[in-house]
RODO-899662 format. One record per residue: residue in three letters; residue number from 1; x, y, z of N, C-alpha, C in turn. Coordinates in Angstrom, 2 decimals, decimal comma. Layout:
! residues N
+-----+-----+---------+---------+---------+---------+---------+---------+---------+---------+---------+
:   r :   k :    n.xx :    n.yy :    n.zz :   ca.xx :   ca.yy :   ca.zz :    c.xx :    c.yy :    c.zz :
+-----+-----+---------+---------+---------+---------+---------+---------+---------+---------+---------+
: ala : NUM :       X :       Y :       Z :       X :       Y :       Z :       X :       Y :       Z :
...
+-----+-----+---------+---------+---------+---------+---------+---------+---------+---------+---------+
//
This chain:
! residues 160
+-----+-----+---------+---------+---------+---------+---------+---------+---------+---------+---------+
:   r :   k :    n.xx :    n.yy :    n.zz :   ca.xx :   ca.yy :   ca.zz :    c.xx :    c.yy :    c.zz :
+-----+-----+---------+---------+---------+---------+---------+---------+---------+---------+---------+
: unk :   1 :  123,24 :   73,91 :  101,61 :  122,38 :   72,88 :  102,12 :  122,20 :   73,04 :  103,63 :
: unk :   2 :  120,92 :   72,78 :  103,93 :  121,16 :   72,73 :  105,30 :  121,31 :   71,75 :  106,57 :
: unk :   3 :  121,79 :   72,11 :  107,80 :  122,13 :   70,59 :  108,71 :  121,60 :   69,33 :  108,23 :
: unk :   4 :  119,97 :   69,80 :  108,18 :  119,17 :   68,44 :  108,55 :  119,50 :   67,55 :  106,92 :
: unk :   5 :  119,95 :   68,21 :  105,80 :  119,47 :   67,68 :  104,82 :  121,11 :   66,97 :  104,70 :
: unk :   6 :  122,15 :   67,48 :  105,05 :  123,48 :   66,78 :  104,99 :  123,55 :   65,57 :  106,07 :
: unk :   7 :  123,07 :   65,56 :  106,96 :  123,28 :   64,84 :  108,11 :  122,42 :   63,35 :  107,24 :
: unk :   8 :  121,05 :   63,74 :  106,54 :  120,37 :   62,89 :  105,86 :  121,15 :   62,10 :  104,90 :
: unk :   9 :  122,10 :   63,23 :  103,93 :  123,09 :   62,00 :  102,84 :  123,95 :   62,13 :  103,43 :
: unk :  10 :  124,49 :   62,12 :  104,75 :  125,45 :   61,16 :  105,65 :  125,22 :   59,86 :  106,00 :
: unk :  11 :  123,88 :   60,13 :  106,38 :  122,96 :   58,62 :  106,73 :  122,41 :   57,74 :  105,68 :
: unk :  12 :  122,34 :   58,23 :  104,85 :  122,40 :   57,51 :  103,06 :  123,72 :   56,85 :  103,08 :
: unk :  13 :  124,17 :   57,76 :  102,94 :  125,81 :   56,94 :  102,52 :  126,15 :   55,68 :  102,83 :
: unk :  14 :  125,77 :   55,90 :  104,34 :  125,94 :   54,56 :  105,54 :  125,52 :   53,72 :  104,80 :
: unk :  15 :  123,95 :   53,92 :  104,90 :  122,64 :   52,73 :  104,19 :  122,69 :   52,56 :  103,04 :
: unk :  16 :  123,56 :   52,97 :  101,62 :  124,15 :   52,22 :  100,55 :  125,35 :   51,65 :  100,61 :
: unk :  17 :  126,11 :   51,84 :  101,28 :  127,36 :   51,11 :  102,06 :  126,87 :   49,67 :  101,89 :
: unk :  18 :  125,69 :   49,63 :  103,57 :  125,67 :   48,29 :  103,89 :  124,54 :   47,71 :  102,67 :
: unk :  19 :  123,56 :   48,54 :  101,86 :  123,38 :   47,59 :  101,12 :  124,28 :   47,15 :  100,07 :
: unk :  20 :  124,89 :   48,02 :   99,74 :  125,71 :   47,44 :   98,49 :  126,91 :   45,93 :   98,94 :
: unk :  21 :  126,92 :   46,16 :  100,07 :  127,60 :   44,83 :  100,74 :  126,25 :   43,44 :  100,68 :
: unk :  22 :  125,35 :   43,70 :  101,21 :  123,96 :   42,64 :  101,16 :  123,62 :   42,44 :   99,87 :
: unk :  23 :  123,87 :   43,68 :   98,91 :  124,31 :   42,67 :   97,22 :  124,62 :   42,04 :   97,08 :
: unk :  24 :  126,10 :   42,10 :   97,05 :  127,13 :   41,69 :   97,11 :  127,12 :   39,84 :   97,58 :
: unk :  25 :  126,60 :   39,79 :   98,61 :  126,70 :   38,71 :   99,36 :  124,94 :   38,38 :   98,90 :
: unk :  26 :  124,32 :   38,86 :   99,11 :  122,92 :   37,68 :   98,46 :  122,71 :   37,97 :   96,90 :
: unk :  27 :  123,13 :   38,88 :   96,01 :  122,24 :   39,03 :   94,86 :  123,91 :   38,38 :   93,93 :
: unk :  28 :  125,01 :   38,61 :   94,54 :  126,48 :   38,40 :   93,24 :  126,61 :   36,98 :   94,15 :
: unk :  29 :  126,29 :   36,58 :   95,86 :  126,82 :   35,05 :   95,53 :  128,29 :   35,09 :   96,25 :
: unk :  30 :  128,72 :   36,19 :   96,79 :  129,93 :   36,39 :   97,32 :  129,85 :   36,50 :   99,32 :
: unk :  31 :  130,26 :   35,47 :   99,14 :  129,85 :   35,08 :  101,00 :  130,99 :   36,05 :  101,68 :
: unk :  32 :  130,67 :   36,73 :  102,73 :  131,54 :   37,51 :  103,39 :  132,14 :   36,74 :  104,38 :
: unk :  33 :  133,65 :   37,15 :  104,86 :  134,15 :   36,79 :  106,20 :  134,21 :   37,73 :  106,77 :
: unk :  34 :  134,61 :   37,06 :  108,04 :  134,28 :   37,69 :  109,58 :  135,32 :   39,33 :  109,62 :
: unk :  35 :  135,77 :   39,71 :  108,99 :  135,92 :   40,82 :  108,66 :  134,97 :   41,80 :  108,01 :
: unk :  36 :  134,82 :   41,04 :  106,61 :  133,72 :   41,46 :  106,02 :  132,85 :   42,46 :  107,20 :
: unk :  37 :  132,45 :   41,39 :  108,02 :  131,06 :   41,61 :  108,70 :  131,33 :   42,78 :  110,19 :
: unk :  38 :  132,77 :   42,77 :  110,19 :  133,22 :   43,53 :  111,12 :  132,98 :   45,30 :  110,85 :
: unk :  39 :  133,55 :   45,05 :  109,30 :  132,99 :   46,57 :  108,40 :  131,73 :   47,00 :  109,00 :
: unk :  40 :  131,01 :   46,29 :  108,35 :  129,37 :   46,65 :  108,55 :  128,82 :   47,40 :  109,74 :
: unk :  41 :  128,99 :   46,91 :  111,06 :  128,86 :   46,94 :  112,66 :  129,06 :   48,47 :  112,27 :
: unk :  42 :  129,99 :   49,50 :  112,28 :  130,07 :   50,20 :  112,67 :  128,89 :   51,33 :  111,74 :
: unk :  43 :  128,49 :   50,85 :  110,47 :  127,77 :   51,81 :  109,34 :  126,09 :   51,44 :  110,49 :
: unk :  44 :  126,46 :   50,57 :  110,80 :  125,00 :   50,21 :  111,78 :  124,80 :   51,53 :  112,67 :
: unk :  45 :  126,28 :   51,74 :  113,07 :  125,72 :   52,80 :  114,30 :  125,71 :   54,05 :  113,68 :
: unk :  46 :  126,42 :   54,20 :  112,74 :  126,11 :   55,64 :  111,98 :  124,11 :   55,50 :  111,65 :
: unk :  47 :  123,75 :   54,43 :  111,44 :  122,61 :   54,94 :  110,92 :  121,65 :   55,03 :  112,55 :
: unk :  48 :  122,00 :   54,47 :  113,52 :  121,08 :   54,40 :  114,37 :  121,68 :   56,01 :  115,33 :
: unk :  49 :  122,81 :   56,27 :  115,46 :  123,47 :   57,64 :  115,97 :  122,97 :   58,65 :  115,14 :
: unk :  50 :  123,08 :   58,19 :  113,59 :  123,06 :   59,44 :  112,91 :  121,59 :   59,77 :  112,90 :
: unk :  51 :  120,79 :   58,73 :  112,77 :  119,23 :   59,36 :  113,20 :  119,12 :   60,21 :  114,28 :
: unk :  52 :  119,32 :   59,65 :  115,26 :  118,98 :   60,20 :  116,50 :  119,42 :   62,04 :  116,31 :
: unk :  53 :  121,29 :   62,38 :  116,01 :  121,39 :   63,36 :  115,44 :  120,32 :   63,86 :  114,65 :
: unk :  54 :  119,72 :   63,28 :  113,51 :  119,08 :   64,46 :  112,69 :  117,40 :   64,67 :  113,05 :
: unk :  55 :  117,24 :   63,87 :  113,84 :  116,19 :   64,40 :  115,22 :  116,56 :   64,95 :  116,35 :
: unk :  56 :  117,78 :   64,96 :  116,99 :  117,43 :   65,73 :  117,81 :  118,41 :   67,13 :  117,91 :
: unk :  57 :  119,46 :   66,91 :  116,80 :  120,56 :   67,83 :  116,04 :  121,13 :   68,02 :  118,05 :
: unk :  58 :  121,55 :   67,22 :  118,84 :  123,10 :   67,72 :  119,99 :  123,64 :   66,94 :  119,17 :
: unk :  59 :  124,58 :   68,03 :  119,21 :  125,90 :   67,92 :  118,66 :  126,68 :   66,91 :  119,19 :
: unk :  60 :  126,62 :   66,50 :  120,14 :  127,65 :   65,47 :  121,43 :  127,32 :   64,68 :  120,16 :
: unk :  61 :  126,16 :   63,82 :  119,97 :  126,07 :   62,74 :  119,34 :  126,58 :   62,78 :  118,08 :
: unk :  62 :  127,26 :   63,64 :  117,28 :  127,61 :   63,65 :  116,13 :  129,21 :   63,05 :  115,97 :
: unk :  63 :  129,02 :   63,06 :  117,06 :  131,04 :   62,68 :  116,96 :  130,58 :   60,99 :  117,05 :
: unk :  64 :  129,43 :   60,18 :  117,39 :  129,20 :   59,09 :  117,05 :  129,62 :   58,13 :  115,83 :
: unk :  65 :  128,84 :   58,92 :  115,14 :  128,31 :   58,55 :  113,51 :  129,85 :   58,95 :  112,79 :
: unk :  66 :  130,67 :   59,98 :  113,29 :  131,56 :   60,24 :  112,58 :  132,89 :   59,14 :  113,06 :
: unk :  67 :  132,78 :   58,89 :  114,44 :  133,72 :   57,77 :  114,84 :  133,75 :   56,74 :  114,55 :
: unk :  68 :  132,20 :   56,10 :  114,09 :  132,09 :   55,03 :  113,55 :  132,80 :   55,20 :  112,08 :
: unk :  69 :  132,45 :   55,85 :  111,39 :  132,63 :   55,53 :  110,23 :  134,51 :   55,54 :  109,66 :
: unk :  70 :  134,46 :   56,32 :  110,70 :  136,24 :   56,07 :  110,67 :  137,35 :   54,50 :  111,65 :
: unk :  71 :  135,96 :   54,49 :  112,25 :  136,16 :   52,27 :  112,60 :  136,13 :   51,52 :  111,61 :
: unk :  72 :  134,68 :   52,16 :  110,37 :  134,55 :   50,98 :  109,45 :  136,23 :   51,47 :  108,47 :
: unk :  73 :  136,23 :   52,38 :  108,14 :  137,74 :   52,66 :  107,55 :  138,81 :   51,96 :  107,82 :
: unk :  74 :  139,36 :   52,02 :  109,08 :  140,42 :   51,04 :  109,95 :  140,45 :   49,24 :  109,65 :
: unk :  75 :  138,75 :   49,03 :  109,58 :  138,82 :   47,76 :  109,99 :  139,34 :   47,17 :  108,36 :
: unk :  76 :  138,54 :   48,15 :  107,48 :  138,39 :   47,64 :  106,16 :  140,15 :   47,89 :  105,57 :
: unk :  77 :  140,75 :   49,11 :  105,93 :  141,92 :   48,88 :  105,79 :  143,25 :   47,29 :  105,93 :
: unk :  78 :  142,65 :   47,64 :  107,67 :  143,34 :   46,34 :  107,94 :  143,21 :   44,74 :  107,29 :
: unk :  79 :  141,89 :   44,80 :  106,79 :  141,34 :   43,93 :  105,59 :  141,81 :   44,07 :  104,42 :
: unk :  80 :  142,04 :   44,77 :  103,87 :  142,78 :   45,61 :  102,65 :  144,41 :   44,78 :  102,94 :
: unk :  81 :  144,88 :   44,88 :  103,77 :  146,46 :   44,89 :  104,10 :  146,65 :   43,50 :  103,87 :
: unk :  82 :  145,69 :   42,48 :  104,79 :  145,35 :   41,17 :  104,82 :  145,86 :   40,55 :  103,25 :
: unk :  83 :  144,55 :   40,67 :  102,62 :  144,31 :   40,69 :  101,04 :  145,41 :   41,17 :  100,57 :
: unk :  84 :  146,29 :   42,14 :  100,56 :  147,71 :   42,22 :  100,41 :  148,61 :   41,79 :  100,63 :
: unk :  85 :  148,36 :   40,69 :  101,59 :  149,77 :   40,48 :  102,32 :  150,67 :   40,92 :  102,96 :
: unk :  86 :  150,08 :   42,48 :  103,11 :  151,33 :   42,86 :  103,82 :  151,20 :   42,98 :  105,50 :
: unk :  87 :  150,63 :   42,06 :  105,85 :  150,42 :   41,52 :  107,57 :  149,15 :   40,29 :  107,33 :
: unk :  88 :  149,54 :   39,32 :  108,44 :  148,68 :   38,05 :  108,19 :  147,12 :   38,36 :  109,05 :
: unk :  89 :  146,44 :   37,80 :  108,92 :  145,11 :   37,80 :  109,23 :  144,87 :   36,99 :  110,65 :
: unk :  90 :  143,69 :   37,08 :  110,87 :  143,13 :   35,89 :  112,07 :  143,37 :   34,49 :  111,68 :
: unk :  91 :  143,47 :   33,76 :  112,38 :  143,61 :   32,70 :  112,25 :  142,47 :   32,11 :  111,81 :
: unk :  92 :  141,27 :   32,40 :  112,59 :  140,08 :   32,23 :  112,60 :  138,85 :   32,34 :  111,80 :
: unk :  93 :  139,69 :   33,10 :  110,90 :  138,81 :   34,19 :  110,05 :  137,77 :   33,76 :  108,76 :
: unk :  94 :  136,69 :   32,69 :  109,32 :  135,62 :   32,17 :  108,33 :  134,45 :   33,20 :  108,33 :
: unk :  95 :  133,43 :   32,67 :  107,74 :  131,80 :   32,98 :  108,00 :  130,64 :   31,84 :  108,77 :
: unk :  96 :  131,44 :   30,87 :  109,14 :  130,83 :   29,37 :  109,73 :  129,79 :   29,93 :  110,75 :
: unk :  97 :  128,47 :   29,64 :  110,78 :  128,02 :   30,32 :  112,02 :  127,14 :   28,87 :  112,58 :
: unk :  98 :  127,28 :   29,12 :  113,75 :  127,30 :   27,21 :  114,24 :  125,79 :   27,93 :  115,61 :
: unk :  99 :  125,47 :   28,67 :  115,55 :  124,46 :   29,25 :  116,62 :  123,04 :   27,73 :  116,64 :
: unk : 100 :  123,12 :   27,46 :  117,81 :  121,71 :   26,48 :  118,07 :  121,82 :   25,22 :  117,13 :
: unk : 101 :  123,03 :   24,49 :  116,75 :  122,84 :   23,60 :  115,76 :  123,39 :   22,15 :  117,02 :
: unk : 102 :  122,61 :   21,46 :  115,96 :  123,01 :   19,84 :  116,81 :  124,09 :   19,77 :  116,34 :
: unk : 103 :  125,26 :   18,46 :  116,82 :  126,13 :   17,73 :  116,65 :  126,24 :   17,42 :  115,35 :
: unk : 104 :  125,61 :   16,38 :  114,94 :  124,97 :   16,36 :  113,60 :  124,98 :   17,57 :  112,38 :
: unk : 105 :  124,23 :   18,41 :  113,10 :  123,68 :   19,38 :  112,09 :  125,32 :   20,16 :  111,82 :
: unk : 106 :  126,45 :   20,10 :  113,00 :  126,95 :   21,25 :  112,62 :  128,19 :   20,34 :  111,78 :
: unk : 107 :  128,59 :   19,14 :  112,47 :  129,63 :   18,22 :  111,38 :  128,96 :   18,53 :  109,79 :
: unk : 108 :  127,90 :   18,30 :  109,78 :  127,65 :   18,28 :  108,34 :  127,52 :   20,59 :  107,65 :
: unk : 109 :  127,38 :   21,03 :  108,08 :  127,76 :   22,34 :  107,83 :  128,90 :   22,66 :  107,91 :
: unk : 110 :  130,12 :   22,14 :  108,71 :  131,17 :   21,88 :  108,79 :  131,65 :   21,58 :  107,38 :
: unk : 111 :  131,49 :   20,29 :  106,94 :  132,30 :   19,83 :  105,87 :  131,45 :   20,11 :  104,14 :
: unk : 112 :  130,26 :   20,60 :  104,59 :  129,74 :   21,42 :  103,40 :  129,76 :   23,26 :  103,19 :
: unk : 113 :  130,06 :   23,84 :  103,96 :  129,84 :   25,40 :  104,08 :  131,71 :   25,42 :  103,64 :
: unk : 114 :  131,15 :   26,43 :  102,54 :  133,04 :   27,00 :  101,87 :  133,56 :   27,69 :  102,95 :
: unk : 115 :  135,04 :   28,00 :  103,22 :  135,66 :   28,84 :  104,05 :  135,77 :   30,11 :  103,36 :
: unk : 116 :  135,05 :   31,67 :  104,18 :  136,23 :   31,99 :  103,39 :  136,96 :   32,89 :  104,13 :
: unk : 117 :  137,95 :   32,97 :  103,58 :  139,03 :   33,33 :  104,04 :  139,22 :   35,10 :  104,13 :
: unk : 118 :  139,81 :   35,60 :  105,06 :  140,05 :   37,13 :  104,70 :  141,05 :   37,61 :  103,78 :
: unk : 119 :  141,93 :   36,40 :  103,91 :  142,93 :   36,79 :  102,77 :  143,00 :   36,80 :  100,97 :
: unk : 120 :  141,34 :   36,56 :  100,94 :  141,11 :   36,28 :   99,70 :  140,40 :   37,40 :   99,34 :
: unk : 121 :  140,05 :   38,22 :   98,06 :  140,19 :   39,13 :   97,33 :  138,85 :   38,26 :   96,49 :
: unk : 122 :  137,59 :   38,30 :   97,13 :  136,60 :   37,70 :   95,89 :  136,13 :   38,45 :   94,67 :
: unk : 123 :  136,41 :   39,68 :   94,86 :  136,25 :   40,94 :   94,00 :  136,79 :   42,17 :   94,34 :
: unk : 124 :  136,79 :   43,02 :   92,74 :  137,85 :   43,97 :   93,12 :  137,44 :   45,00 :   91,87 :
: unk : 125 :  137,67 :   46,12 :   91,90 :  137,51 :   46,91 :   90,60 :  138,96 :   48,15 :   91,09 :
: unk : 126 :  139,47 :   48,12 :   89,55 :  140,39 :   49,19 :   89,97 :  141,45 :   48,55 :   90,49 :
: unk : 127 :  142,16 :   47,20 :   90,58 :  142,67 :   46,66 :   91,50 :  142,43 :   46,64 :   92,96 :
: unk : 128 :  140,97 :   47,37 :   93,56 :  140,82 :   47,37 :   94,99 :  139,36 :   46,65 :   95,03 :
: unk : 129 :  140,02 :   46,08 :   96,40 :  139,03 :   45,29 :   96,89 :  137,60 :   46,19 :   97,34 :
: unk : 130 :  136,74 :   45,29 :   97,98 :  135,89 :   45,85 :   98,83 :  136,06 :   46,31 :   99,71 :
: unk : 131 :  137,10 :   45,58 :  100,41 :  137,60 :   46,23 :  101,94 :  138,25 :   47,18 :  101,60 :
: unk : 132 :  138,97 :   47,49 :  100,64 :  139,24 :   49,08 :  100,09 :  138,54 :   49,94 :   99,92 :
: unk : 133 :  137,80 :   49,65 :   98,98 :  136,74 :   50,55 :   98,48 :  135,97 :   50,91 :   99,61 :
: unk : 134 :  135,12 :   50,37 :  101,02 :  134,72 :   50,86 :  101,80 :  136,14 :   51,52 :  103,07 :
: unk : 135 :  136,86 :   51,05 :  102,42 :  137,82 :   51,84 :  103,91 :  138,19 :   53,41 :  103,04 :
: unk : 136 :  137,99 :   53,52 :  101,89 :  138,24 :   54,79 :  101,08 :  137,06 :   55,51 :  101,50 :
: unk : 137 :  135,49 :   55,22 :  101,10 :  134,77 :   55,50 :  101,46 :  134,06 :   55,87 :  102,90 :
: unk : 138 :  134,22 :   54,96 :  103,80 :  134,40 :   55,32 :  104,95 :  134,99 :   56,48 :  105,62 :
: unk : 139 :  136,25 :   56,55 :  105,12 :  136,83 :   57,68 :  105,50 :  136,65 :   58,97 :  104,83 :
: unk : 140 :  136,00 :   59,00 :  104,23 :  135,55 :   60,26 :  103,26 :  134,01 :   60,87 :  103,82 :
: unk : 141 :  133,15 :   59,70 :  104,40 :  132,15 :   59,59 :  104,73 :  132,55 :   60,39 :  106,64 :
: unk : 142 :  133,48 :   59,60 :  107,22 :  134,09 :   60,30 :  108,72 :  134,22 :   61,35 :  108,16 :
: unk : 143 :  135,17 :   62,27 :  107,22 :  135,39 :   63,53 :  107,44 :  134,13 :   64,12 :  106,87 :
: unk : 144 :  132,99 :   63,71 :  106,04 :  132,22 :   64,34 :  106,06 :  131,33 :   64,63 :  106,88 :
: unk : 145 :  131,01 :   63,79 :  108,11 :  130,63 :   64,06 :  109,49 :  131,14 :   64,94 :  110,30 :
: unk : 146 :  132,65 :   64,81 :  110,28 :  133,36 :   66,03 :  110,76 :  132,91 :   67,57 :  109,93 :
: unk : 147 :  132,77 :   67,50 :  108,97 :  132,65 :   68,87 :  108,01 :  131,45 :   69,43 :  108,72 :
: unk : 148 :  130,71 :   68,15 :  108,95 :  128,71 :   69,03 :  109,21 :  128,89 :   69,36 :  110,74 :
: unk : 149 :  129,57 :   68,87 :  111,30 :  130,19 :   69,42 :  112,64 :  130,94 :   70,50 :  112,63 :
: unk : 150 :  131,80 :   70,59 :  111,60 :  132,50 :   72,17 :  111,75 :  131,59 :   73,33 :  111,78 :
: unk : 151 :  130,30 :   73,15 :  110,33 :  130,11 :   73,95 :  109,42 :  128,81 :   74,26 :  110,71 :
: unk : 152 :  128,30 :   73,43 :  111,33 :  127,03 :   74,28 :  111,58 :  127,63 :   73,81 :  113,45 :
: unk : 153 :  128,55 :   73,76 :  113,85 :  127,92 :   73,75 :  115,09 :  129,33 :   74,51 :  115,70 :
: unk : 154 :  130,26 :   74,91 :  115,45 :  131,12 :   75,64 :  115,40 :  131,27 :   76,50 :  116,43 :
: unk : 155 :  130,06 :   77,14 :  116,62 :  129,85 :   77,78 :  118,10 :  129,81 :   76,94 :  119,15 :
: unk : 156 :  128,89 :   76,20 :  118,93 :  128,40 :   75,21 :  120,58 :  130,23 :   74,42 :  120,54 :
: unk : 157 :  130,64 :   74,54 :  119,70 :  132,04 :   73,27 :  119,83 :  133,07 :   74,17 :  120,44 :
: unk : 158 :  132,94 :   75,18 :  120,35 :  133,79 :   76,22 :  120,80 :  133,48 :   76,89 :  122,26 :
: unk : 159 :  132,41 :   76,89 :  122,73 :  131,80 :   77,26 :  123,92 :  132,09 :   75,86 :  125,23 :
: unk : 160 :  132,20 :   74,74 :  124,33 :  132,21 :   73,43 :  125,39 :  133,54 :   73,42 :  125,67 :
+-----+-----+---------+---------+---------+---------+---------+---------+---------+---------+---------+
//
């Protein structure tokens, strides 16, 4: 295969990532927390880095898309661990988003909007969560960024 066409289902990957999360949360009904949403951020920059890469193929920028995706790994791990129990979470850790609301408006979103929690496990296949399943993925997705970096730029990485 060549650069441009791997670098392309690198940048796929990303962009079924985050949709399969925007499923998830508008089409199954499963509200994300602020973790959740922490995942996401970084598949953002793989797709806006990894473009730029497969237009303008410098290499500098490839270590972008591949750093990110090994952030979304970390974060989703540490989410993973949460949901395990085996280390406690934020304290903080809802989906409440209170941006431009009256007094009024936000008491009552307040005591109607569910919490949810990071430590909760709303779905899972395989016994793993989501935050698993993308921190598995993620990281499979980083070293495959790394690979398209070995495989075609090998020279210029070696000359710098």
């Amino acid at each position: 295969m060549t650069e441009k066409k791997l670098i392309f289902l690198a940048i796929l990957c990303s962009g079924l990532l985050l949709l399969g999360a925007l499923a998830f949360q508008y089409v199954a009904g499963l509200p994300p927390c602020k973790l959740c949403y922490w995942q996401r951020y970084p598949h953002i920059i793989v797709l806006l880095f990894g473009s730029i890469y497969y237009f303008t193929l410098i290499t500098k920028i490839a270590i972008i898309p591949a750093t990110a995706s090994f952030a979304s790994a970390g974060i989703g791990a540490y989410h993973f661990g949460i949901e395990q129990k085996f280390w406690p979470g934020p304290n903080t850790c809802s989906s409440v988003g209170v941006n431009n609301l009256s007094t009024d408006d936000l008491i009552e979103q307040i005591m109607t909007a569910p919490i949810i929690k990071c430590d909760e496990v709303l779905w899972s296949f395989l016994s793993i969560s989501m935050a698993g399943w993308n921190s598995i993925f993620s990281t499979f997705l980083g070293l495959f960024w790394i690979a398209i970096l070995i495989k075609f730029n090998k020279n210029k990485l070696l000359k710098q």
